[in-house]
C-alpha positions in Angstrom: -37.6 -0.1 -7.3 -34.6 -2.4 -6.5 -37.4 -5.1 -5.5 -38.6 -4.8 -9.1 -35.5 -5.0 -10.7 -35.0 -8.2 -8.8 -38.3 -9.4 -9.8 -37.7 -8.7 -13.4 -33.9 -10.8 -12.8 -36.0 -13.4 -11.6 -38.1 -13.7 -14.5 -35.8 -13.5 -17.3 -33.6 -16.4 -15.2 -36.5 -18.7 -15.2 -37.9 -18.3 -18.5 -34.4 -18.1 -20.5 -34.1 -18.3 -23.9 -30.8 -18.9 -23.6 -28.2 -21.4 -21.8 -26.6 -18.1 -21.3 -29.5 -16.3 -19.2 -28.8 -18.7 -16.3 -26.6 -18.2 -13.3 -23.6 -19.7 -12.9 -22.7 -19.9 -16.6 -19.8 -21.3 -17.9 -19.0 -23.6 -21.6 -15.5 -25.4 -22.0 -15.1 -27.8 -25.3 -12.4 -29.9 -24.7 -10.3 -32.3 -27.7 -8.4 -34.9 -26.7 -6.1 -34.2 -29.5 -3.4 -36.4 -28.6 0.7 -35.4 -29.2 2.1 -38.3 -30.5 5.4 -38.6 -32.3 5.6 -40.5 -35.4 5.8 -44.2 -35.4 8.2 -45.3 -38.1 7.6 -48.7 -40.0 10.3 -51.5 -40.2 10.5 -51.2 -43.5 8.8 -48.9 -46.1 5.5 -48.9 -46.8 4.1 -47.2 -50.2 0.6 -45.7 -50.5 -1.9 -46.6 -53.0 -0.6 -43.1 -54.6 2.7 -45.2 -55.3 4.4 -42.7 -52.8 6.9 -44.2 -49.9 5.8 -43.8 -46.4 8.1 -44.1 -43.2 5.9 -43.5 -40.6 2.2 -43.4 -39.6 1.1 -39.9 -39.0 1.8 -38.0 -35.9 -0.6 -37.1 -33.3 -3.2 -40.0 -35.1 -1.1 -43.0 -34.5 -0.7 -43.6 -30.6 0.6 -46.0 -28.1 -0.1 -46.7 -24.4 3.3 -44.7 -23.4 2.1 -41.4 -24.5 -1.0 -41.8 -21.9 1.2 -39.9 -19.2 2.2 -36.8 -20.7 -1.0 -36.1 -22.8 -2.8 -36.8 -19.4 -0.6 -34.2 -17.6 -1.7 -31.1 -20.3 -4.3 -28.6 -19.3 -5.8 -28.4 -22.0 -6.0 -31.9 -21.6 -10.0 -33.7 -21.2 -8.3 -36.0 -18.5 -6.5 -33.2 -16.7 -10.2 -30.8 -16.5 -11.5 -34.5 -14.8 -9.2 -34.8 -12.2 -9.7 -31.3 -11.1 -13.4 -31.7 -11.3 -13.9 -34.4 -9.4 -11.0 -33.5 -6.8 -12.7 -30.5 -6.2 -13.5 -30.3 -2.3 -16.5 -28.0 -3.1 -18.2 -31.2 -5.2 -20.7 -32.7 -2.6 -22.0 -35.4 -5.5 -20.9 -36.7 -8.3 -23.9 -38.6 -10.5 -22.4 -41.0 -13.5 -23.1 -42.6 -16.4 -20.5 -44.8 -19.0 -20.5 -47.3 -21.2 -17.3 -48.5 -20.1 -15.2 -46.4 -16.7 -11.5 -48.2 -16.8 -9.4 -45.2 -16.7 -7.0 -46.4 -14.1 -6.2 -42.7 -13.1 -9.6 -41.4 -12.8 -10.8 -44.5 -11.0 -7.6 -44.1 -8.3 -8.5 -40.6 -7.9 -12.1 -41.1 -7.5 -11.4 -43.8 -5.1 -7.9 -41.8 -3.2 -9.2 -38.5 -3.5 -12.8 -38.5 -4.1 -14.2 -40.7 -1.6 -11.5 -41.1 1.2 -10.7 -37.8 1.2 -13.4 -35.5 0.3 -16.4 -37.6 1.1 -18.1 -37.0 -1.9 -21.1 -39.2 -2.5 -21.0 -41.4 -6.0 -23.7 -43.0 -7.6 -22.3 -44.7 -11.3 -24.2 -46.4 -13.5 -22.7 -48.6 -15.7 -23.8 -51.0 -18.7 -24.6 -54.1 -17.9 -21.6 -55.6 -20.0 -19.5 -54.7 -17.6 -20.3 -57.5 -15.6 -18.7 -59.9 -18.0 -15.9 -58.5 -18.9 -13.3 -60.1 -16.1 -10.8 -57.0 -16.3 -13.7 -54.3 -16.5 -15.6 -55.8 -12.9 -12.2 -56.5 -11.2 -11.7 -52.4 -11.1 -15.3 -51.4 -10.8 -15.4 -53.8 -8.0 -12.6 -52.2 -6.1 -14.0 -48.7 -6.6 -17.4 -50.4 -5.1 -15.2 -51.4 -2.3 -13.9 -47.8 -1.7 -14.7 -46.2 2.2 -14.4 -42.7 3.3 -11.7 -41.8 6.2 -12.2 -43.1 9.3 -13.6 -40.1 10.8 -16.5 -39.8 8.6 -17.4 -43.6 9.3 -17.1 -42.8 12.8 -19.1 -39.7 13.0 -21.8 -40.9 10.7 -21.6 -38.8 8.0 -19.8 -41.6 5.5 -20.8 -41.8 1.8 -20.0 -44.9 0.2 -20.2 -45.7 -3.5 -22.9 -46.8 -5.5 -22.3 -49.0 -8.8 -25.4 -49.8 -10.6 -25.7 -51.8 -13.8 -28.7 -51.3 -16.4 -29.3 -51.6 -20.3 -29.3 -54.7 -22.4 -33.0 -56.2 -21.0 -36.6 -55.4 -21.9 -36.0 -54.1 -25.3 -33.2 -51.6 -24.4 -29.9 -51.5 -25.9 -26.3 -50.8 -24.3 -26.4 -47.9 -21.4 -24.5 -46.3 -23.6 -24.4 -42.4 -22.2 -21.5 -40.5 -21.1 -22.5 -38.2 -18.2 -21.5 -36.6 -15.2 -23.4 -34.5 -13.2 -21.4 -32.5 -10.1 -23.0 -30.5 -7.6 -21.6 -28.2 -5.2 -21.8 -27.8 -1.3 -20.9 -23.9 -1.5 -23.5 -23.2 -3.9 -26.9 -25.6 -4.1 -27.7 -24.2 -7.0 -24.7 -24.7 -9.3 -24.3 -27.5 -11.4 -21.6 -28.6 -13.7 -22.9 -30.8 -16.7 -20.5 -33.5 -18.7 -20.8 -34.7 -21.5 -18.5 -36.6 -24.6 -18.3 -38.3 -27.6 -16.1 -40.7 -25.0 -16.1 -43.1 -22.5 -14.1 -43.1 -19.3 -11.5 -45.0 -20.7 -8.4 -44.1 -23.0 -11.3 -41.5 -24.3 -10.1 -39.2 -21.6 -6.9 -38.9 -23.4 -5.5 -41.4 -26.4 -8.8 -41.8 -28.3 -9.6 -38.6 -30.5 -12.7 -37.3 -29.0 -14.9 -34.5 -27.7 -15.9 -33.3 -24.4 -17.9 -30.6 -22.9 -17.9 -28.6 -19.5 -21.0 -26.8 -18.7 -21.6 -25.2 -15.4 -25.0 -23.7 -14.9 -27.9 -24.1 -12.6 -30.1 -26.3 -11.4 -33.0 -24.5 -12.3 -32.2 -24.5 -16.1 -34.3 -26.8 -18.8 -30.8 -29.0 -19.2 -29.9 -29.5 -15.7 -33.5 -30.9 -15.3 -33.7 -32.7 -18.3 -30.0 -34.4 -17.4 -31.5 -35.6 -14.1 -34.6 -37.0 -15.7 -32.1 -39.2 -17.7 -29.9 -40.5 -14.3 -33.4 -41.0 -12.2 -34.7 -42.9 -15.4 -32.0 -45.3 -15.6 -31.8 -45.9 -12.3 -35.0 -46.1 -11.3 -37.1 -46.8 -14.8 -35.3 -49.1 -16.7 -36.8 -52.8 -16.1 -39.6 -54.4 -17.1 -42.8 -54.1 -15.3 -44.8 -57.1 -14.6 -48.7 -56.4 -15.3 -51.6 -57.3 -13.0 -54.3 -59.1 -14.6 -56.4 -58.2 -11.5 -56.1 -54.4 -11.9 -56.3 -54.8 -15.8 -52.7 -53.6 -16.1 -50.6 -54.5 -18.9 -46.8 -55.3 -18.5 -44.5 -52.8 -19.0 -41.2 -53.3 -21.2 -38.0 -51.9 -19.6 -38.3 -49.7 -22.9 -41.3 -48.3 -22.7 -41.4 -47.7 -19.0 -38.1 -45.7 -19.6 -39.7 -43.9 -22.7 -42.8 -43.6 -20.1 -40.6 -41.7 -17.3 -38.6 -39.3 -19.1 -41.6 -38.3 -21.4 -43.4 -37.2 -17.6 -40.6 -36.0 -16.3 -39.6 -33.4 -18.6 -43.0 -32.0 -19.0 -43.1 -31.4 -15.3 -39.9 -29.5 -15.7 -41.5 -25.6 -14.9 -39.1 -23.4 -17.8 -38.9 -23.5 -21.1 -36.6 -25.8 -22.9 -33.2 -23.0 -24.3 -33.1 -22.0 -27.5 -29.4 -22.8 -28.2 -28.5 -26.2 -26.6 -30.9 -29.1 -27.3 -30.7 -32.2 -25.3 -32.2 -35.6 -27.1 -32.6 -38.6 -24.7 -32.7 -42.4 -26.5 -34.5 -44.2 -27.0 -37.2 -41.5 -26.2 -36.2 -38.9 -28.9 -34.4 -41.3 -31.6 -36.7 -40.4 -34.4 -37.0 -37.0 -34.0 -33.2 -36.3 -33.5 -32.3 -38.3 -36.7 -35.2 -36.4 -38.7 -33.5 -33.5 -37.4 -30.0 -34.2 -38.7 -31.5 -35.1 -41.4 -33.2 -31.6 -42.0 -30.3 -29.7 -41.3 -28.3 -31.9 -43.9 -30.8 -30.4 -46.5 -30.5 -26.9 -45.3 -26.8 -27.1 -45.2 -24.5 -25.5 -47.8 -21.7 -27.2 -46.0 -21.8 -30.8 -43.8 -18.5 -31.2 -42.1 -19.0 -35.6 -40.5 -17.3 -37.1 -37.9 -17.6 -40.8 -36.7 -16.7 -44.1 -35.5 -19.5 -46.2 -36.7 -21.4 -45.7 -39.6 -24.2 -47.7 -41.0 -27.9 -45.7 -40.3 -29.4 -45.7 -43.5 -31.1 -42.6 -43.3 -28.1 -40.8 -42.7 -26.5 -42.5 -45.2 -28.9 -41.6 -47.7 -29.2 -37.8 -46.8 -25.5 -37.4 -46.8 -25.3 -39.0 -50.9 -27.7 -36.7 -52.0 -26.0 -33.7 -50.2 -22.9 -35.3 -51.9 -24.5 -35.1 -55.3 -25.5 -31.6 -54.9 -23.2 -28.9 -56.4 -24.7 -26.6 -54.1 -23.8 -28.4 -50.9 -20.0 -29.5 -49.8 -19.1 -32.4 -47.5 -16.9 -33.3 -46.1 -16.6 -37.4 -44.2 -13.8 -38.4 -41.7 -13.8 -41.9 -39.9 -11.6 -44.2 -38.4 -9.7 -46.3 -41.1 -10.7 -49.0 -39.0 -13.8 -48.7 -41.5 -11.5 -48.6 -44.2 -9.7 -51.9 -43.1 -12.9 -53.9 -42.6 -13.3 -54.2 -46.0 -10.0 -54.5 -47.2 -9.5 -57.2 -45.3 -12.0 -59.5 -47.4 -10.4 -58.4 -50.5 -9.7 -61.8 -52.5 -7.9 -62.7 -54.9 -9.8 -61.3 -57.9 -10.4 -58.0 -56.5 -13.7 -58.3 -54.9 -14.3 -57.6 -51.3 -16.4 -60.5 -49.9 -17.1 -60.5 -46.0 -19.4 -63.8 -46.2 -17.3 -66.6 -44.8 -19.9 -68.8 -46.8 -18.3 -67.2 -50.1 -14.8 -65.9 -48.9 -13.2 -68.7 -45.8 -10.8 -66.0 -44.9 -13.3 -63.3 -44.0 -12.4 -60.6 -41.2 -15.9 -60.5 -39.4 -14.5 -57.0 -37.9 -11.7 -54.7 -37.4 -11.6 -53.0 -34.6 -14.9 -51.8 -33.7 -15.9 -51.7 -37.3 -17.7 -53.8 -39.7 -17.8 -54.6 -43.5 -21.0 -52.9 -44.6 -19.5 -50.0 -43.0 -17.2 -50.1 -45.7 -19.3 -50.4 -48.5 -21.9 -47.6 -46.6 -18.4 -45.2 -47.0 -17.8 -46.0 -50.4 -21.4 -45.1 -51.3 -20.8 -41.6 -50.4 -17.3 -41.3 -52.4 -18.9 -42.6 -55.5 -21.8 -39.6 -54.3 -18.8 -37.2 -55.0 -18.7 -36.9 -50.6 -15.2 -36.1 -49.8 -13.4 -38.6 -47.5 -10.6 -38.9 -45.0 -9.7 -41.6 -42.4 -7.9 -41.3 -39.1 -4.6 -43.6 -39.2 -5.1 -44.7 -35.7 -3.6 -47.6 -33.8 -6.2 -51.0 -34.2 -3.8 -53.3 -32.1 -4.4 -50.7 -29.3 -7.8 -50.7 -30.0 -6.9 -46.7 -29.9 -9.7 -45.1 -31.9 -10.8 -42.2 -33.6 -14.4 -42.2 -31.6 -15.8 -38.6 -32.4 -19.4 -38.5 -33.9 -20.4 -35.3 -34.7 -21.4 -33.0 -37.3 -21.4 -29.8 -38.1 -23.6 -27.6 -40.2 -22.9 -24.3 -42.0 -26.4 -23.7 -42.5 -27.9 -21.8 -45.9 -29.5 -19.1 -43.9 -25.7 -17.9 -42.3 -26.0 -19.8 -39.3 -24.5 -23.1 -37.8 -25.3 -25.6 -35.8 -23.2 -28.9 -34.2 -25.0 -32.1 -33.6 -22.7 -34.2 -30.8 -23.2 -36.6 -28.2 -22.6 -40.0 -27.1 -24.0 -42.2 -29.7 -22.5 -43.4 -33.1 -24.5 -43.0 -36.5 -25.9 -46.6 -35.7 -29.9 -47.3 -35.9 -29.2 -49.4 -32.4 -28.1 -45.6 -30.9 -31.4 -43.9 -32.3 -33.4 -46.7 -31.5 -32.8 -48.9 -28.2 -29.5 -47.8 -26.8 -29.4 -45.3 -23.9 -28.0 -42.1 -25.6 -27.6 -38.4 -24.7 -27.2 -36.2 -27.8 -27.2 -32.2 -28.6 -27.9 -29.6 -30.9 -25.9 -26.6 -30.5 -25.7 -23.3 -31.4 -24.0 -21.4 -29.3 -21.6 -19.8 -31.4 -18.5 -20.0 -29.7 -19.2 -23.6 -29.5 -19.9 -24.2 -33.0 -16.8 -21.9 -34.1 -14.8 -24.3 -31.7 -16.0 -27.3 -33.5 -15.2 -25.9 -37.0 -11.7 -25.4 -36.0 -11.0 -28.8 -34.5 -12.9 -30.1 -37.8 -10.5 -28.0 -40.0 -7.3 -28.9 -37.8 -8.0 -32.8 -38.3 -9.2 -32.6 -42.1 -5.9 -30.5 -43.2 -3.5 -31.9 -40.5 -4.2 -35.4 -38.9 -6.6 -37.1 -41.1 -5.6 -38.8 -44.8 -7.4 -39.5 -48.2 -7.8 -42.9 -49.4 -4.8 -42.6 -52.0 -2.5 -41.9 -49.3 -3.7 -44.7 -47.3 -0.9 -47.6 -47.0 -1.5 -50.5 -50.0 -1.4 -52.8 -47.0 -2.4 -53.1 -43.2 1.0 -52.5 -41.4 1.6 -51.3 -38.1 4.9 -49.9 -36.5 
């Protein structure tokens, strides 16, 4: 009897419906939700409402100094990453980023990490990297990292790989945000990361989202996340044909596409019911036609970003707008805001073609004109809007792209990841995205969303008349 019971556990672990079902099972959301005091302006500043303002708002509006404390709460993504990859029970760490700077996450990786703990590190990095001076200098150093003497010396030493991919053979930025940790105690746990951020002020000044989730290897996600590290390691240049053998070359693309579409189907459980993992540029189409679907279905849209221009989206989002049976609500970074106001001239109209307007702003921040004009389509489409005050000079950003959907039938559902609502991010770049419904998930993203649209983030008519910074 007890060998049955254990037989049935079995079963139901392998074939889970549910994240849940698996062993090891644990879900921690994280916002970066940085506490910043008010920055006062020189002089006042009056909004296009005509009332005075004195300060940018508080906990939007940041500046380098206030790294330290907001690094030191628990609650605190930067915090949860020191004690993850500090852990002595982490045997590997496997990582991929955009951009990795964060001085104190690469000292502790480097202190801590690999001198101390011997953990092996393999990081994968965009290519970019390479060219930015400041970027390479610290990624180089990390490179250069040993273990203690005493693992050199008895042979057991793991020292750090770096590897750079993306931007050749069709692909895009490596623009994924992952970390996978496995554990020496237990071969089968696994914690997954993953984040609307990079490893840069995104661990604490940037407003962003990040996830925890321990589980085990065996699981559809855990598999699925390795697919994606072994892929861009190992799949992501192009493949010179044999005329010979009457083989055609192989894009860096398409061999990537080719890999992760064989590896997953070798994956022996079922994919869980209520966390969806979509890897660009394999699944770009379907995981935009899927936002777009639950856009439709939704009686309420609640939209996060930091770039803004896919036209599909766009276009789903105005006719939700127009809708008196659907409510949504639109927050960006009023970097997006700026970039058009920039190339107002004289007469009122906002030109960004330096052809037409010789003082046009080509960008603020990360942002650009038709980004502008994209938002104002959906105000005008009755969408309400809100923009994050947040510091440009800093390039400090509000970089969360999410959305979440309060769906018709009484559910919800949050769409997250690491890519912006760009057609580059559903198309070429390398992306990890998700569709969740876990419910204490999704309820934990409604309240952050509710906590920013009534408390951090401002309408258009209470923005300043003019771009001034404290």
């Amino acid at each position: 009897m007890k060998f049955l019971l254990v037989g049935l556990l079995s079963v139901s672990s392998v074939f889970a419906a549910s994240i849940k079902d698996y062993d090891h099972y644990n879900y921690d959301v994280f916002f970066t939700n940085p506490l910043c005091q008010a920055y006062e302006f020189e002089d006042t500043v009056y909004s296009f409402d005509g009332k005075p303002l004195n300060a940018k708002p508080e906990n939007v509006y940041c500046k380098y100094n206030d790294a330290r404390s907001n690094e030191k709460r628990k609650s605190s993504p930067h915090y949860n990453l020191i004690k993850l990859i500090s852990d002595k029970d982490v045997v590997e760490l496997r990582m991929a980023y955009l951009s990795f700077s964060s001085s104190g996450i690469l000292k502790t990786l480097c202190d801590t990490t690999i001198k101390k703990n011997n953990t092996k590190l393999v990081l994968i990095v965009d290519k970019g990297n390479k060219s930015d001076e400041r970027k390479l200098e610290k990624l180089t150093t990390l490179a250069a990292c040993k273990p203690a003497k005493k693992f050199i010396d008895n042979g057991t030493a793991n020292y750090p790989i770096i590897e750079y991919r993306g931007q050749n053979g069709g692909l895009g930025y490596a623009h994924n945000k992952i970390i996978m940790a496995s554990y020496k105690s237990n071969k089968d746990k696994v914690t997954l990361v993953y984040s609307s951020a990079n490893m840069s002020s995104g661990t604490t000044l940037h407003h962003e989202n990040w996830h925890f989730l321990t589980t085990s290897k065996k699981s559809y996600m855990a598999q699925a996340h390795v697919c994606i590290l072994d892929g861009m390691m190992d799949h992501s240049n192009s493949i010179r044909g044999s005329r010979s053998a009457g083989r055609a070359s192989v894009t860096g693309i398409n061999n990537f596409k080719n890999f992760v579409n064989k590896c997953r189907k070798e994956i022996d459980v079922e994919e869980e019911e209520d966390i969806k993992l979509s890897i660009v540029p394999a699944d770009g189409k379907k995981t935009m036609d899927n936002i777009v679907d639950k856009i439709k279905k939704s009686k309420r849209i609640s939209v996060a970003v930091h770039r803004f221009s896919h036209k599909d989206l766009k276009s789903a989002l105005m006719k939700a707008g127009k809708r008196k049976s659907q409510e949504v609500r639109f927050i960006a970074d009023d970097d997006i805001f700026w970039s058009g106001k920039a190339n107002e001239m004289e007469n009122g109209r906002i030109e960004c073609n330096p052809k037409k307007n010789p003082g046009a702003v080509p960008r603020v921040g990360a942002n650009m004109c038709n980004e502008y004009f994209n938002i104002q389509s959906l105000v005008r489409s009755k969408v309400d809007v809100k923009y994050m005050e947040t510091n440009q000079s800093l390039f400090l950003l509000h970089h969360n792209k999410y959305i979440v959907f309060e769906l018709k039938d009484g559910t919800s559902a949050v769409h997250c990841g690491a890519g912006n609502f760009t057609h580059a991010a559903f198309s070429k770049n390398f992306e990890n995205y998700y569709y969740i419904t876990i419910p204490e998930v999704v309820e934990k993203f409604k309240a952050q969303y509710d906590y920013v649209w009534n408390d951090l983030a401002t309408a258009e008519k209470d923005l300043p008349v003019k771009q001034v910074l404290p």
